[in-house]
Each structure stands twice: as structure tokens, then as C-alpha cells.
C-alpha positions as CSV (number, residue, x, y, z in Angstrom):
1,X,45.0,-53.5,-24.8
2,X,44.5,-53.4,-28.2
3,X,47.1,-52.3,-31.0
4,X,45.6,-49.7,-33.4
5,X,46.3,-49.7,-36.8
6,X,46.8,-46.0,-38.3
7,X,44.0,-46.5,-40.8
8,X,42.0,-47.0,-37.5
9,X,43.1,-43.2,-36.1
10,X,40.9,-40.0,-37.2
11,X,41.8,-38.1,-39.8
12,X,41.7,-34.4,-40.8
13,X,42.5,-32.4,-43.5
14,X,45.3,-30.0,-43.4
15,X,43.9,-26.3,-43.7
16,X,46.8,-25.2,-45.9
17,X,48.3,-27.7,-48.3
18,X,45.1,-30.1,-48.2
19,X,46.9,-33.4,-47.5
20,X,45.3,-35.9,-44.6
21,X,46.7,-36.3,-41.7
22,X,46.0,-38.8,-38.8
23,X,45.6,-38.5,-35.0
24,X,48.8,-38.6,-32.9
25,X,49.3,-39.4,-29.0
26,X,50.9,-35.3,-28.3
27,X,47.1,-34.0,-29.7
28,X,45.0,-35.9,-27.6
29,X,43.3,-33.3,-25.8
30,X,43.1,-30.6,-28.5
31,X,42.4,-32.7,-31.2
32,X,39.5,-30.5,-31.8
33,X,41.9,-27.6,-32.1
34,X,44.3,-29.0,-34.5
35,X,44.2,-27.7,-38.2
36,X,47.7,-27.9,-39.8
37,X,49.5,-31.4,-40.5
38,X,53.1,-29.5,-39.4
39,X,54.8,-26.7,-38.1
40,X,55.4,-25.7,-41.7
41,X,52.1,-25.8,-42.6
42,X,50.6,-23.3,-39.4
43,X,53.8,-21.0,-40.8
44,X,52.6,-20.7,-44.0
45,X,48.7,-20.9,-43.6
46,X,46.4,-18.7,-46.0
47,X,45.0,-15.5,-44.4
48,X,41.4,-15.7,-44.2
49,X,39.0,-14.6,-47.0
50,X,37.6,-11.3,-46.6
């Protein structure tokens, strides 16, 4: 098996402080799901516009 390099993993943009953030092992099947880089960042996310 091959070793992957983080610069190899999908990336995403946080939805509330706008930082990248790669793919990790514990979101493998919701990856599609996943907005916030931390638990901090899905605390404090932005209400939506209206």
C-alpha cells in the first residue's frame, strides 16, 4: 500500500474562518458533509444570510 503525502489528500475550505483544511481518516464517509476545519469553528459559524 501506498503512503500518501498530505498535499495528496482533498482539501476544503473552512465555512467560517476561510483556512484549508485537508481530508482526515474519522471523515471518511461524510466527507461530503464536512464544512468547519474544528469544533471551534462549527461553534462559532456565521448564521446564514437572509
Amino acid at each position: 500500500m501506498k503512503t500518501r503525502r498530505k498535499r495528496d489528500l482533498p482539501q476544503k475550505i473552512c465555512a467560517t474562518c476561510g483556512r484549508p483544511f485537508a481530508w482526515r481518516k474519522k471523515w471518511e464517509k461524510v466527507w461530503d458533509e464536512v464544512r468547519y476545519c474544528s469544533k471551534k469553528c462549527s461553534g462559532q459559524r456565521k448564521p446564514p444570510a437572509t
